[in-house]
C-alpha positions in Angstrom: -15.9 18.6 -11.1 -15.9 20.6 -14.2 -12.6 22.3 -13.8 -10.8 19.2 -12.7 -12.0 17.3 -15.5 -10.9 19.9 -18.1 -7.6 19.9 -16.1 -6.7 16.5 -16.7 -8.1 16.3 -20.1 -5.8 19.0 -21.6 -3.1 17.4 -19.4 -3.5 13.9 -21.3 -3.9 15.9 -24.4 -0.8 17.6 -24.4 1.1 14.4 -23.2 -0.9 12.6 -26.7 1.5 15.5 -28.6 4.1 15.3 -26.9 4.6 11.7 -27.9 3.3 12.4 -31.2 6.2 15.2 -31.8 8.6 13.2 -31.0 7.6 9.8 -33.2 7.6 12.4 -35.9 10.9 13.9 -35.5 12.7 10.9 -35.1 11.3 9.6 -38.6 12.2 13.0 -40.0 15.6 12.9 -38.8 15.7 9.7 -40.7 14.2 10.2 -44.0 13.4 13.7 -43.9 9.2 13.5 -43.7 6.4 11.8 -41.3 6.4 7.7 -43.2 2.9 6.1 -43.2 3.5 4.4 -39.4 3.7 7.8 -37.9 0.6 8.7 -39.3 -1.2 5.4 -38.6 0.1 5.3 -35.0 -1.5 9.2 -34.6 -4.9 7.8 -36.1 -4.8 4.7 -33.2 -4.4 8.2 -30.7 -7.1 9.6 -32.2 -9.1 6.8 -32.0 -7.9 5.8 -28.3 -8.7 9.5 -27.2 -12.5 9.1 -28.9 -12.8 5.4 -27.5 -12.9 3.6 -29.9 -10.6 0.7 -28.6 -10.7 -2.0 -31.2 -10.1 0.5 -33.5 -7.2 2.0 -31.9 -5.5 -2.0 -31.7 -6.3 -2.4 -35.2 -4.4 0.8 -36.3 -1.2 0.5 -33.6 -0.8 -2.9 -34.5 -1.0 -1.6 -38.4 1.2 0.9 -37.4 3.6 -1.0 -35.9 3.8 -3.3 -38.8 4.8 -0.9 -41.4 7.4 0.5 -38.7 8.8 -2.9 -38.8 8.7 -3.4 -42.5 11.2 -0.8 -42.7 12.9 -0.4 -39.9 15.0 -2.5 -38.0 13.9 -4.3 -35.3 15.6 -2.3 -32.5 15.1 1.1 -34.1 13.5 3.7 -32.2 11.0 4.6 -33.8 9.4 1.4 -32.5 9.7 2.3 -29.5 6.7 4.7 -29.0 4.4 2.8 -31.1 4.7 -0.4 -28.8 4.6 2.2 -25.6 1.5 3.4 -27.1 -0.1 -0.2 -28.2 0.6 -1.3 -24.3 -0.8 1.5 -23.0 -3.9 0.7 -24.3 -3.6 -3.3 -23.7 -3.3 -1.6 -20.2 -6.3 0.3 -20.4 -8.7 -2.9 -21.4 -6.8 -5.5 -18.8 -4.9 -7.2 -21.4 -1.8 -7.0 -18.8 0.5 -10.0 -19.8 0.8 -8.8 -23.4 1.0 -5.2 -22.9 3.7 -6.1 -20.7 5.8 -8.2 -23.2 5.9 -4.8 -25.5 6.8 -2.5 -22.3 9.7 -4.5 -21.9 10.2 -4.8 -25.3 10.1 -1.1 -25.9 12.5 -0.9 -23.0 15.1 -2.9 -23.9 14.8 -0.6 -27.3 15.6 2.2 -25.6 17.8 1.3 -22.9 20.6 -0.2 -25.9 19.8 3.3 -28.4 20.0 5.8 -26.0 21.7 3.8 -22.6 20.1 3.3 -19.3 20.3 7.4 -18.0 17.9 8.4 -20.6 15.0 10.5 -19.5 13.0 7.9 -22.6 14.2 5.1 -20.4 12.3 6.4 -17.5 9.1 6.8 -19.4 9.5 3.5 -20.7 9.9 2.4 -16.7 7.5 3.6 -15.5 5.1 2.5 -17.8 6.1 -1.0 -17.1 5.3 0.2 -13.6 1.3 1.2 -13.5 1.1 -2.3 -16.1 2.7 -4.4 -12.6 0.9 -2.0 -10.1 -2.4 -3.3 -11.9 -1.4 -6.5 -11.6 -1.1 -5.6 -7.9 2.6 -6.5 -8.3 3.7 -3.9 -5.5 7.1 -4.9 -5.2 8.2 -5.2 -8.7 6.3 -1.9 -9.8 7.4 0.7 -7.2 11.2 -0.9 -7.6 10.6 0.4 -11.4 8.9 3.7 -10.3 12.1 4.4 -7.7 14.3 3.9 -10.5 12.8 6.0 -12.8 12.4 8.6 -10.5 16.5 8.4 -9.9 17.0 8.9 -13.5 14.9 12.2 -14.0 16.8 13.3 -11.1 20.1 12.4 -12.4 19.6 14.1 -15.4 17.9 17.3 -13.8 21.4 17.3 -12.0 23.2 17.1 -15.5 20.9 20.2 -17.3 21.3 22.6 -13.8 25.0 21.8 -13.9 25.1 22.8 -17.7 23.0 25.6 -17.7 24.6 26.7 -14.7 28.1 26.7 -16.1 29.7 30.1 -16.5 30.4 29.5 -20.1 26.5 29.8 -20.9 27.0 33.6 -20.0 24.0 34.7 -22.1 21.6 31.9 -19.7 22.9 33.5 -16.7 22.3 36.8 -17.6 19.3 36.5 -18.4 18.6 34.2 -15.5 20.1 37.0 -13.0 17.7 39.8 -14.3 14.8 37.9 -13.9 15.7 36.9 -10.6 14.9 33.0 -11.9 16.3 29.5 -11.4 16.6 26.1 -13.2 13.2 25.2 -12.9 12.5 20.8 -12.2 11.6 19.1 -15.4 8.1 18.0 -14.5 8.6 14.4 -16.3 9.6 13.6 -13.0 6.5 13.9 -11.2 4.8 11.5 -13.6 6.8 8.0 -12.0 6.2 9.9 -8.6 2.4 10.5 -8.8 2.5 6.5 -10.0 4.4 5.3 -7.1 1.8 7.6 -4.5 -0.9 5.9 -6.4 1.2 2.5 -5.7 1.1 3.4 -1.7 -2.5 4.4 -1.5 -3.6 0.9 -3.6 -2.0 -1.5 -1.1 -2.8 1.4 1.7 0.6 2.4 2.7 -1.0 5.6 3.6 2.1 7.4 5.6 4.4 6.9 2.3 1.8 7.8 0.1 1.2 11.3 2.4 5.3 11.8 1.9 5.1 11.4 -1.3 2.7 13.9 -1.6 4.8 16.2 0.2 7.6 15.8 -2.0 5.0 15.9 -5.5 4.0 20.0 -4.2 7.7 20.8 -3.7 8.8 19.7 -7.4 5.3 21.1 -8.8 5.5 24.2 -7.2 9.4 24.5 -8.6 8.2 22.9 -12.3 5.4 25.7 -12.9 4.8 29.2 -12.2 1.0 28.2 -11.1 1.0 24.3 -9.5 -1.9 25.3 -8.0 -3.9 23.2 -10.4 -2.1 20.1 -10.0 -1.4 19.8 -6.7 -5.1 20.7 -5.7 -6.2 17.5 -7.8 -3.4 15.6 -6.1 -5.0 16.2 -3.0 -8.4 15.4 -3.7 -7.1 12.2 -4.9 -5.5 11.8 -1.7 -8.9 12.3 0.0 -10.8 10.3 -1.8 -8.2 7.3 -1.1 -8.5 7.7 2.3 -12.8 8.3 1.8 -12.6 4.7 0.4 -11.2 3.3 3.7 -13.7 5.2 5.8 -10.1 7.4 7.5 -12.7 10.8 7.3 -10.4 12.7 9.7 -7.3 12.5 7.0 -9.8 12.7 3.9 -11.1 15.9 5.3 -7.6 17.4 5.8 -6.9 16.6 2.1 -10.1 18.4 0.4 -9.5 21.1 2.7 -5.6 21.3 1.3 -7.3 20.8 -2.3 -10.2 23.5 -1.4 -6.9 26.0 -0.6 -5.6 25.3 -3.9 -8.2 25.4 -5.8 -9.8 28.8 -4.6 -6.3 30.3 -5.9 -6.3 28.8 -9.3 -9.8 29.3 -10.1 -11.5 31.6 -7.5 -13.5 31.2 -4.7 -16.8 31.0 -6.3 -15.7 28.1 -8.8 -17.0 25.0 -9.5 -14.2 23.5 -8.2 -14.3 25.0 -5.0 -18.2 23.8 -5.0 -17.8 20.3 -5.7 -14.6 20.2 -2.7 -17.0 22.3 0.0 -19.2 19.1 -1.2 -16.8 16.7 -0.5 -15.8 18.5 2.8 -19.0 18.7 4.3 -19.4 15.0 3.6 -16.5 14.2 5.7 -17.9 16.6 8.1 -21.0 14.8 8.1 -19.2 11.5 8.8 -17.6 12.8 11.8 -20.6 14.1 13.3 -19.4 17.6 12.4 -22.9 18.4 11.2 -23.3 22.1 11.8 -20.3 22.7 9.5 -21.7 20.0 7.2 -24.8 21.4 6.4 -22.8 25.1 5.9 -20.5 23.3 3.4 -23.3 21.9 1.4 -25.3 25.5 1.6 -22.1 27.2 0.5 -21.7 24.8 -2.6 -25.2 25.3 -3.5 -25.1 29.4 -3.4 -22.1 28.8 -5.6 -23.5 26.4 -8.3 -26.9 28.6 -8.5 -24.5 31.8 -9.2 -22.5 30.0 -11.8 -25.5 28.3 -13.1 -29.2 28.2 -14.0 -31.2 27.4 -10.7 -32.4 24.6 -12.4 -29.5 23.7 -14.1 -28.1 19.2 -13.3 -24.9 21.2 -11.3 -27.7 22.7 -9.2 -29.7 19.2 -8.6 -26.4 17.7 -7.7 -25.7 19.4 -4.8 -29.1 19.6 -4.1 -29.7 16.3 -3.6 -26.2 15.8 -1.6 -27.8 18.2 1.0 -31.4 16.4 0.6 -29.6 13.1 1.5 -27.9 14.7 4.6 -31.3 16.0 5.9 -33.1 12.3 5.5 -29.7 11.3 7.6 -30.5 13.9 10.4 -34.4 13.3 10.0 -35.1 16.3 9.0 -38.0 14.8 6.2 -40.2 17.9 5.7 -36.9 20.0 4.2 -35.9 16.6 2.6 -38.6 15.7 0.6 -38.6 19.7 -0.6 -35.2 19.2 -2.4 -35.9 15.8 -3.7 -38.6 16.9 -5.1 -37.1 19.9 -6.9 -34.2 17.7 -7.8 -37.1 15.2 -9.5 -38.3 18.0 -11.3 -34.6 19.2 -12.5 -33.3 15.7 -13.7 -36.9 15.2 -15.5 -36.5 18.6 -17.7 -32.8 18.3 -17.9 -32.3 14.7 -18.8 -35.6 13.7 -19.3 -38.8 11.6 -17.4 -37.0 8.2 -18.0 -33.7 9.2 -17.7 -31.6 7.2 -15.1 -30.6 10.3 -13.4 -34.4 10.7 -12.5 -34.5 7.3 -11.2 -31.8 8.3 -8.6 -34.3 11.1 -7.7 -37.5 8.9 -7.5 -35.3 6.3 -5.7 -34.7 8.6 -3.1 -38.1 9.9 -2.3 -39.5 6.0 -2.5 -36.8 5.3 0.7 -37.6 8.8 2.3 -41.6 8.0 2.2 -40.8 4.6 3.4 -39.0 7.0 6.5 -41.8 8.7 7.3 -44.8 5.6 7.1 -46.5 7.1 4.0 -46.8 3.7 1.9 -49.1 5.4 -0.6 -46.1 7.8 -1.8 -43.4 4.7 -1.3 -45.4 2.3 -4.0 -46.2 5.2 -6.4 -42.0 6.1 -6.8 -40.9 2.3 -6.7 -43.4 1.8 -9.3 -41.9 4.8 -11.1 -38.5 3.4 -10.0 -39.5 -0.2 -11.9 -40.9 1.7 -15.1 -37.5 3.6 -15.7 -35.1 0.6 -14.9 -37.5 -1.7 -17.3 -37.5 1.5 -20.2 -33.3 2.5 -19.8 -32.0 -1.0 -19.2 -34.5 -3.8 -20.0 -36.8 -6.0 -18.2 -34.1 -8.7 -16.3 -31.5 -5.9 -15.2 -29.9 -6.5 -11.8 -30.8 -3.1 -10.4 -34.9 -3.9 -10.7 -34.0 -6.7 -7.5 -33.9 -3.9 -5.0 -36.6 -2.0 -6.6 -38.6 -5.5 -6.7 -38.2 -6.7 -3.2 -39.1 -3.1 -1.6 -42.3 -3.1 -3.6 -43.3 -6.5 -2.5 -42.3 -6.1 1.2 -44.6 -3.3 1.2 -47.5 -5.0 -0.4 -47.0 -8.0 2.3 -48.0 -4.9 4.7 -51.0 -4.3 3.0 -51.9 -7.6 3.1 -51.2 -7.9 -1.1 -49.8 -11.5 -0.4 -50.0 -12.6 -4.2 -48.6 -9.3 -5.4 -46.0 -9.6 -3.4 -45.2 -13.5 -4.1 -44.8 -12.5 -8.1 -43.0 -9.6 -7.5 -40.0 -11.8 -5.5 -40.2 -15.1 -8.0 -39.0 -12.5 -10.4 -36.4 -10.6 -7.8 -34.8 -14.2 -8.1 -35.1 -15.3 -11.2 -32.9 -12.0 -11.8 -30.9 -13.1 -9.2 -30.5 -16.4 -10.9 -29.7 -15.2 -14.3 -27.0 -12.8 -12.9 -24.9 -15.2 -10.2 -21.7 -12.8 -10.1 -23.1 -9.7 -9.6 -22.3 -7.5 -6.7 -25.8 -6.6 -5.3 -24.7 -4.1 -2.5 -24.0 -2.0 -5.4 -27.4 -2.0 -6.7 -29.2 -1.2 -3.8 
């Protein structure tokens, strides 16, 4: 998902500014230059956005110290440094005290600049995602409706003063351009949260409104909301992909595949990876003739935009290889596994963990078709990467274990087989909370 990831990255990039511009004209306005915690707290950023996490606490907590050295201890310009040091408590799990600093930051806020302010709201709904992750629905989307109220009282406020016929060089200028008052897209920030909020504790019709509502004010905050409300959507989907609702994912990558072919084109990467996504739907539904189009549409895209044997390429190759072991269709199968074995071995290398995936797959696609030769000589190549990439007593050798010595019971390899499961659970043993469907 190339384009969506460089989407959200310059998104969060320009937000990381944002915040950064205005620390640093509130200290200016102060003492008329960027002091030392300004500078500190854009290192912890820096450091954050490169993840390097106990680096990042060790500078916002330095940062906030100076701040409060010299400052007094409701000033402002505390205010986005705690903001920032919670957000990352957020980010690690540390919930209880990135919430004391939330509400501390807050209550800052809320007494400088009074409880309208659009800094309130951001300080709200921060306080909001820290509850939501707490699974605290009630509490979080009560903060989340209330910042939402705010942006929307003070969009009220701007329209009504730009609108006023005293601003008559605005309305000039608005009339020959044949523009309006665009929405402040802060507000869709506490919005997206509060979806987010419905899809998590699977409110699903509240979370589809508020979708509805998120494309209106996008597609009045930017000339182009294309963009965002095409990722919206595939979030959407993939919400309702998680709870197996296929009929309503489909109808969400096919709103994001509409979107997405008019902000990037019809042969992008993004439209690839959501004719992916579609035909796996598709494929759940039993919609397999349009399936298998879906995936042979991404995969004339990614070879156009790519090298044929480029790791975009053996993506969606081995999405369609997958379908064809589903509708037994092994000859065609074992074809693109193959080539996507040979892809992830040059691209990422022989014992990369992307080439176990591959050699994972053709071990379970010999085991298919009977031919136990093929199956032992993959899970053995299986075992060799695992034991190379992650060590000798990692939880996702179990799988590759027990297959192998199932199989040798069949050839009558009884001993094998034995020493090949004492050590499936002495893994087992040394790891007692792991998930294992995962590994499998």
């Amino acid at each position: 998902m190339t384009c969506y990831s460089s989407f959200l990255q310059t998104k969060r990039g320009w937000q990381r500014r944002i915040q950064r511009l205005c620390c640093f004209g509130i200290a200016c306005l102060v003492i008329g230059c960027a002091p030392n915690w300004v500078s500190m707290n854009n290192k912890a950023l820096d450091e954050r956005e490169a993840g390097n996490y106990s680096q990042a606490e060790e500078a916002f907590v330095r940062a906030l110290a100076l701040a409060e050295e010299n400052v007094s201890s409701d000033s402002l310009e505390l205010a986005p440094i705690l903001m920032n040091l919670a957000s990352l408590f957020d980010d690690l799990g540390r919930h209880q005290e990135a919430e004391s600093l939330h509400l501390r930051s807050l209550n800052i806020r809320t007494t400088e600049l009074g409880s309208h302010h659009r800094d309130v709201a951001r300080s709200l709904n921060n306080l909001g995602v820290c509850y939501m992750e707490q699974e605290r629905w009630i509490e979080a989307e009560s903060l989340f409706v209330l910042a939402i109220a705010i942006h929307e009282e003070s969009q009220k406020r701007e329209d009504s003063l730009l609108l006023n016929p005293k601003f008559d060089i605005l309305n000039i200028e608005r009339t020959r351009n044949k523009t309006k008052v665009r929405t402040n897209p802060d507000i869709l920030t506490p919005m997206n949260n509060r979806r987010q909020l419905y899809l998590k504790s699977k409110r699903y019709d509240e979370a589809n409104s508020m979708l509805q509502q998120m494309v209106q004010y996008a597609e009045d905050a930017y000339r182009d909301g294309d963009v965002i409300t095409s990722v919206w959507y595939f979030e959407q989907a993939d919400s309702y992909v998680r709870d197996s609702m296929f009929r309503d994912a489909h109808i969400n990558y096919a709103d994001a595949r509409l979107r997405a072919a008019r902000a990037w084109g019809e042969e992008s990467d993004a439209v690839a990876t959501l004719d992916l996504c579609m035909a796996d739907s598709q494929s759940e539904l039993g919609e397999y003739f349009a399936a298998e189009a879906g995936y042979r549409n991404a995969i004339r895209i990614r070879e156009k935009l790519y090298k044929p044997n480029s790791p975009e390429v053996g993506d969606a190759l081995y999405v369609l290889a997958t379908f064809l072991v589903k509708r037994e269709r092994f000859s065609e199968a074992e074809q693109l596994h193959l080539i996507c074995l040979e892809i992830s071995e040059k691209s990422s290398g022989p014992n990369s963990l992307t080439t176990f995936v591959n050699a994972r797959a053709l071990a379970k696609l010999y085991r298919a078709v009977g031919d136990r030769q093929a199956e032992e000589r993959f899970i053995l190549r299986e075992i060799q990467i695992l034991e190379k990439e992650l060590g000798m007593d990692n939880p996702y050798l179990v799988s590759s274990l027990e297959r192998l010595a199932e199989l040798l019971d069949g050839e009558g390899r009884i001993a094998e087989a034995a020493s090949l499961r004492e050590r499936a659970q002495s893994i087992r043993t040394q790891n007692p909370d792991s998930d294992w469907d995962q590994f499998q």
